[in-house]
NUDOVEX-362922 format. One record per residue: residue in three letters; x, y, z of N, C-alpha, C in turn. Coordinates in steps of 0.02 Angstrom, whole numbers, padded with zeros to 5 digits, always signed. Layout:
BEGIN
ALAXYZXYZXYZ ...
This chain:
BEGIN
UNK+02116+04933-01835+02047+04929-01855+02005+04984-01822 UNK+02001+04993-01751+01975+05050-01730+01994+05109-01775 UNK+02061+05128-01784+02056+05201-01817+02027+05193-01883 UNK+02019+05143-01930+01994+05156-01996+01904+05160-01961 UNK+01891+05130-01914+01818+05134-01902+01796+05206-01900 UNK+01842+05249-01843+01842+05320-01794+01839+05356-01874 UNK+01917+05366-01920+01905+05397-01960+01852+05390-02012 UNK+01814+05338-02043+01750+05332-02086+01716+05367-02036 UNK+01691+05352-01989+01609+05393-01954+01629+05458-01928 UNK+01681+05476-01942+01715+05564-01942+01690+05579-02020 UNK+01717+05536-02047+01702+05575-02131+01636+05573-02137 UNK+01592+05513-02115+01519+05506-02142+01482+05566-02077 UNK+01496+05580-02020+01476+05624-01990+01497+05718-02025 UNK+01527+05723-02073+01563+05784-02090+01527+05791-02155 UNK+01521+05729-02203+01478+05728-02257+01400+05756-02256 UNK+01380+05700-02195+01298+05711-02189+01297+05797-02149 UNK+01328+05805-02118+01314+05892-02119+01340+05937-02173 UNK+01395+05922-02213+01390+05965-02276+01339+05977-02315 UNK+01291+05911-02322+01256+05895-02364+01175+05913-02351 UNK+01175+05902-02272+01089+05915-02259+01104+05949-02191 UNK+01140+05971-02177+01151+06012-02121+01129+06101-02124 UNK+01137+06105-02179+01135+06183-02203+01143+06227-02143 UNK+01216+06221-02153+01273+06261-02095+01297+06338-02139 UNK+01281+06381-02100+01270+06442-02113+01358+06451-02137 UNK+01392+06513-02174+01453+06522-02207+01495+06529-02148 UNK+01548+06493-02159+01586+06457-02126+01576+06413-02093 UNK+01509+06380-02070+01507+06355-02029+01533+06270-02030 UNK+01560+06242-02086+01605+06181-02133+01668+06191-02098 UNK+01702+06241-02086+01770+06248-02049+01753+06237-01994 UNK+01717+06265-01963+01695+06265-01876+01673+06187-01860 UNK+01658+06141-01904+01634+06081-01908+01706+06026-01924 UNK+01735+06043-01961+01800+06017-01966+01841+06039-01909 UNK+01841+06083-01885+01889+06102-01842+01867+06040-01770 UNK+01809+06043-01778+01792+05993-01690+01813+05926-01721 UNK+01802+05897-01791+01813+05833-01788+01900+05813-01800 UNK+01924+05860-01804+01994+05860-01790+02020+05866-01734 UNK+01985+05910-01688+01983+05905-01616+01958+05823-01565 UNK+01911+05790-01616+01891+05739-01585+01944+05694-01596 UNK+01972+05684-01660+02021+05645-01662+02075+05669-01635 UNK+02104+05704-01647+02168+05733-01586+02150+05711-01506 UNK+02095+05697-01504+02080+05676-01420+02066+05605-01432 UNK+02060+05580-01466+02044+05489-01478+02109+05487-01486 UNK+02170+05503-01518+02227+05493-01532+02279+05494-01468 UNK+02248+05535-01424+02306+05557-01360+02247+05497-01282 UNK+02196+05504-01306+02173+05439-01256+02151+05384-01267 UNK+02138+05367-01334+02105+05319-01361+02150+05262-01354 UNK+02139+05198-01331+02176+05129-01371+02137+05092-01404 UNK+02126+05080-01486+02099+05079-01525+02132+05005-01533 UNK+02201+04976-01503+02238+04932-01521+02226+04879-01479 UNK+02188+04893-01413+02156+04849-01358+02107+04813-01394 UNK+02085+04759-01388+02026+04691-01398+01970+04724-01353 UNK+01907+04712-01365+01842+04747-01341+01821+04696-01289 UNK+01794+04728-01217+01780+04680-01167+01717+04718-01151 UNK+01656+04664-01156+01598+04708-01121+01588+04719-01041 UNK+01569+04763-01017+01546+04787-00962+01514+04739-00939 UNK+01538+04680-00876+01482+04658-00853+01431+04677-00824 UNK+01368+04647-00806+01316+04676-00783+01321+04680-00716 UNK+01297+04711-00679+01303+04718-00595+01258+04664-00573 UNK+01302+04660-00536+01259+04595-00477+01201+04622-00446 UNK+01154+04589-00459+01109+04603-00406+01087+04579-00348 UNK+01072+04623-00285+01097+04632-00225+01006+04616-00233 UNK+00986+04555-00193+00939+04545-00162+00937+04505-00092 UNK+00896+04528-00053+00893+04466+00001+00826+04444+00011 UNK+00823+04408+00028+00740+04337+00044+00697+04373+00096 UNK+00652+04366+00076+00600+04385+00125+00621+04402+00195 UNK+00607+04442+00222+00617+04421+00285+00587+04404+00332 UNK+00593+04364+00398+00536+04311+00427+00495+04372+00461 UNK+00537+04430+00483+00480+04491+00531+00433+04489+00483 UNK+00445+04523+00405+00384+04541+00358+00348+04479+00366 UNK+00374+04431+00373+00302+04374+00350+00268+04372+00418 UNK+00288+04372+00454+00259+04364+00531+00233+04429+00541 UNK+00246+04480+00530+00199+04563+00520+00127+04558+00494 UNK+00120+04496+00457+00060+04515+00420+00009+04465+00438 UNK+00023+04444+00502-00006+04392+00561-00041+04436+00596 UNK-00004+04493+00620-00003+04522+00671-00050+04609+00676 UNK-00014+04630+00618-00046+04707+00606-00081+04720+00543 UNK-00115+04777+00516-00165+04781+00491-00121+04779+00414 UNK-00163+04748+00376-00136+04743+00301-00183+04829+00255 UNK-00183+04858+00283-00213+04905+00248-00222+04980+00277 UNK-00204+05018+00239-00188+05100+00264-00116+05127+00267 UNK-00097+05179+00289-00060+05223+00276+00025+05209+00298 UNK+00016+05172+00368+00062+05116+00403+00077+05043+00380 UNK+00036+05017+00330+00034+04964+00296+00097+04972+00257 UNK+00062+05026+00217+00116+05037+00149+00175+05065+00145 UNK+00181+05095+00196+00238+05124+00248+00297+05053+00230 UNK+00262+05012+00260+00293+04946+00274+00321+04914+00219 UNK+00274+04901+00185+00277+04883+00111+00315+04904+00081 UNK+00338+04955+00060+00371+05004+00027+00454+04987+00061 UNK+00465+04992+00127+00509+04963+00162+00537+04905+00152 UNK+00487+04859+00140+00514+04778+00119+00531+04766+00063 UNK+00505+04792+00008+00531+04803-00054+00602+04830-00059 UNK+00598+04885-00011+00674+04889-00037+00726+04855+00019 UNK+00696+04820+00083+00743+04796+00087+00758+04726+00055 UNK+00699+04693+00018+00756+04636-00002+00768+04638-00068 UNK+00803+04723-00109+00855+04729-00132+00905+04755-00109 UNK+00919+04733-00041+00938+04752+00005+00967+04842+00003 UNK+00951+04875+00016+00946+04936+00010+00913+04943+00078 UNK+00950+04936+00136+00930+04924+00215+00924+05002+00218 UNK+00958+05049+00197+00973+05126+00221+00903+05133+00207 UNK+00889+05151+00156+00807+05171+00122+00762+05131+00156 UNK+00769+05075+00153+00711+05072+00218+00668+05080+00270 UNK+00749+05092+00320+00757+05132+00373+00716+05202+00367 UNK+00762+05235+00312+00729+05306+00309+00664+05303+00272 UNK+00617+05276+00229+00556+05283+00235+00510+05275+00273 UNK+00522+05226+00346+00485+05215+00390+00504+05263+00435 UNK+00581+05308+00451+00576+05355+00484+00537+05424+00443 UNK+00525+05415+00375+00496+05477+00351+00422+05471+00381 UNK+00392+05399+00376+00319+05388+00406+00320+05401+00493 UNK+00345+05389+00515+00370+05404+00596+00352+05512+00624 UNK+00390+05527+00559+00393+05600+00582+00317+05616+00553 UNK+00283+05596+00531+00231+05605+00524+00162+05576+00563 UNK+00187+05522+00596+00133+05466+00634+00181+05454+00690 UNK+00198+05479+00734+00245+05436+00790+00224+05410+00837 UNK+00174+05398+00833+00120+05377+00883+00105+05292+00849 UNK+00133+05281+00795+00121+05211+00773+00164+05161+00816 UNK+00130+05126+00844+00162+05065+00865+00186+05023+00816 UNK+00159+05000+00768+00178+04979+00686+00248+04997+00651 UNK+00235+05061+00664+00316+05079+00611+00356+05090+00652 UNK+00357+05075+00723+00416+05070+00787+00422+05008+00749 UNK+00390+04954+00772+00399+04888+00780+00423+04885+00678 UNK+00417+04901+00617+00456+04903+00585+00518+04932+00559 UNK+00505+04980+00618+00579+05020+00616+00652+04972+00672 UNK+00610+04927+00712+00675+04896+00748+00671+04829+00707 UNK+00648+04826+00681+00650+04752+00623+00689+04770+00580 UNK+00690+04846+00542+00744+04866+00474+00801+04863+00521 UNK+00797+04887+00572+00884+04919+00605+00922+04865+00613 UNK+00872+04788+00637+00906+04729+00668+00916+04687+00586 UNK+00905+04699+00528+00918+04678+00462+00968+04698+00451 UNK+00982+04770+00439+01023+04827+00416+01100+04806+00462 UNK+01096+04785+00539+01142+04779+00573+01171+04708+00580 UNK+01139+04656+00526+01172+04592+00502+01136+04532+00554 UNK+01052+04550+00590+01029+04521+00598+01056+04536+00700 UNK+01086+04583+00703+01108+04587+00775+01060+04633+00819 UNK+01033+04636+00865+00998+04667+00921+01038+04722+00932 UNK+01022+04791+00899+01066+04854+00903+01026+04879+00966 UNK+01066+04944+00995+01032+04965+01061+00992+05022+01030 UNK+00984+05032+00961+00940+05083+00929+00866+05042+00920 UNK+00861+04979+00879+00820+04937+00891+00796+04906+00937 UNK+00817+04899+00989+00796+04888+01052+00723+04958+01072 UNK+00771+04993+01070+00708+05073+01091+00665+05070+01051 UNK+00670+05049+00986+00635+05074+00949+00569+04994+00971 UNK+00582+04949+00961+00522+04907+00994+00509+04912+01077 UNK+00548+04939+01125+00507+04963+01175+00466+05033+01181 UNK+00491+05072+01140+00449+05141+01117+00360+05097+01060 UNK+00381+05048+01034+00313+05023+01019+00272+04985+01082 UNK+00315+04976+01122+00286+04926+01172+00245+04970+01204 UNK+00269+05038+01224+00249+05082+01260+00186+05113+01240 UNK+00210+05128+01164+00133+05159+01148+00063+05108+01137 UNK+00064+05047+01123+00035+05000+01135+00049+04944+01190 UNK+00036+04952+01238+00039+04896+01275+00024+04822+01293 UNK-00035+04817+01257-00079+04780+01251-00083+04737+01181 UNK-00027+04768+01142-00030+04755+01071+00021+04684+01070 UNK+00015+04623+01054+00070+04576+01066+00146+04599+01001 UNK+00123+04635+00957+00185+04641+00912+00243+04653+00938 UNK+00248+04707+00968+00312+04740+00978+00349+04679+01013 UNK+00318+04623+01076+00362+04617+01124+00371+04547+01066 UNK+00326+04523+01013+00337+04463+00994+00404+04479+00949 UNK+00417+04532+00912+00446+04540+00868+00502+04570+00897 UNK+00532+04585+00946+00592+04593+00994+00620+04508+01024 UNK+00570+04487+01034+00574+04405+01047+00602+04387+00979 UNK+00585+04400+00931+00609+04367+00880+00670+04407+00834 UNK+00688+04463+00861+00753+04498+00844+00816+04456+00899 UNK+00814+04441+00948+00849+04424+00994+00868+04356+00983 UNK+00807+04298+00968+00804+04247+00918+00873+04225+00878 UNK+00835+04290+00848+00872+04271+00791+00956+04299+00778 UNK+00979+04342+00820+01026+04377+00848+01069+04301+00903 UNK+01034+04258+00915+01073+04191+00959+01061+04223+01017 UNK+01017+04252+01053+01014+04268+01120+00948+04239+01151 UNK+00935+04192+01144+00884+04150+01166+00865+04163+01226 UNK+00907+04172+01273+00857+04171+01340+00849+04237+01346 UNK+00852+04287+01309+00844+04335+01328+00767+04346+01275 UNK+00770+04317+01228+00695+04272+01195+00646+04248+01214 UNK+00670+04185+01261+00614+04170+01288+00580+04197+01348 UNK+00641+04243+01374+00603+04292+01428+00543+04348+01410 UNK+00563+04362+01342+00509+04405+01319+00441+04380+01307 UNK+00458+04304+01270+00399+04287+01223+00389+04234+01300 UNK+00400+04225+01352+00342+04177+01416+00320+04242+01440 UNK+00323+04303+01448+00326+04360+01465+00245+04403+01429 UNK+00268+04375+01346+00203+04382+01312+00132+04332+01321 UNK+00174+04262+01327+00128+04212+01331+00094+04220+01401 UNK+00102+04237+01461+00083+04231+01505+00033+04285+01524 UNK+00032+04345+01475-00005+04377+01494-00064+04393+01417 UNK-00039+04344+01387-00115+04338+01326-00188+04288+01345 UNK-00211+04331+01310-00299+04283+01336-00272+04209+01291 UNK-00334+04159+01326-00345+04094+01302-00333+04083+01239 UNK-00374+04121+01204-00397+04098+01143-00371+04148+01108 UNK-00309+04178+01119-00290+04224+01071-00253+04193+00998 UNK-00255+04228+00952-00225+04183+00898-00160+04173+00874 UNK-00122+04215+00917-00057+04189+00927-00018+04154+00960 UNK-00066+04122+01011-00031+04094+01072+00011+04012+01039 UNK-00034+03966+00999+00002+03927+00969+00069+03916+00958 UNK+00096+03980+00885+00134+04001+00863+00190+03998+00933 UNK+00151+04051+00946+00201+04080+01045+00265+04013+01074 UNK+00194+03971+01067+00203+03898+01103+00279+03871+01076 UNK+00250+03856+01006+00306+03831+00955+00370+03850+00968 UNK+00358+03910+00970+00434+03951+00973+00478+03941+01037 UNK+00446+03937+01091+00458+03943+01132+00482+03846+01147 UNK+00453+03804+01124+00478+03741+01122+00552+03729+01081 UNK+00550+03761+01034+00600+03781+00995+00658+03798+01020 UNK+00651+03868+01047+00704+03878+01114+00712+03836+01165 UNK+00678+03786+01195+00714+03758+01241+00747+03673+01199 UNK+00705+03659+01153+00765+03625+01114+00828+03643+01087 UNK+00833+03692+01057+00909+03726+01039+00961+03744+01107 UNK+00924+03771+01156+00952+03754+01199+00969+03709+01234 UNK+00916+03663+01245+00967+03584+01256+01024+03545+01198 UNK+00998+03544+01154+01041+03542+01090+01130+03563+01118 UNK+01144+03631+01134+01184+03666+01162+01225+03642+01189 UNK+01174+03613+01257+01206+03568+01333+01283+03555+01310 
């Protein structure tokens, strides 16, 4: 069945240029000659005698929010040049496309490296990208935010919560009593702080 198909749309392809092609003299041989050539190459690779299987569609590779992005937008400014930086980042990582991530927030970096922001989302992509583990690249990269902001609670909350989430808890709650102890009263993260930090010492008794 394939070859009676191949040969009709050879003939109806050879017809409709005889006919409205207006192929300069000779140019009917030079036209026969390729579709003889096409079939001589359908003939030596073609299996025309195989049953037709469609191409499935590719899987698509997404992953869920991730808890840094949602907890990012607690913390740092939803608007400007470092925002979208970010944005742009989260999008592609949860089709997971961790590489591109990485490298758009290092493209914003070589341009702003003075952001405490795109440190602290650059050790959030690395600790995604590295299956949720505390890399010693991500590490620098949220004490290089710590450094340039000191005063800023992100970096040390969001290292607290790479480590977290990495199963290294006390090395968690050293950061985040570390944070808590040196935030004002009424700051608006201290709650949250609290939580977490109750959290950790239940999972850790849990443990016992």
């Amino acid at each position: 069945m394939g070859w009676l198909i191949f040969l009709f749309m050879a003939l109806v392809v050879a017809g409709l240029l005889w006919r409205f092609g207006r192929l300069p003299k000779g140019g009917i041989e030079l036209v026969a000659a390729a579709l003889f050539l096409a079939v001589a190459g359908y003939a030596w690779q073609g299996s025309p005698g195989l049953s037709g299987k469609p191409t499935p569609a590719p899987a698509e590779v997404r992953t869920p929010d991730n808890e840094a992005a949602v907890e990012r937008q607690k913390m740092f400014s939803k608007i400007g040049s470092d925002a979208d930086v970010l944005r742009s980042a989260d999008g592609l990582q949860s089709q997971g496309l961790t590489l591109y991530a990485i490298a758009i927030i290092k493209n914003g970096l070589e341009k702003r490296p003075q952001s405490a922001d795109l440190w602290v989302g650059l050790g959030n992509e690395l600790v995604i990208h590295s299956g949720g583990m505390m890399s010693p690249a991500a590490q620098l990269a949220f004490q290089r935010a710590e450094a340039i902001a000191p005063d800023h609670p992100g970096p040390p909350f969001f290292m607290g919560l790479a480590y977290a989430q990495a199963g290294q808890l006390d090395r968690a709650e050293t950061v985040w009593r570390g944070l808590l102890d040196r935030s004002p009263a009424n700051a608006s993260w201290r709650p949250e702080l609290e939580q977490r930090l109750l959290e950790i010492e239940r999972m850790k008794q849990m443990g016992q």
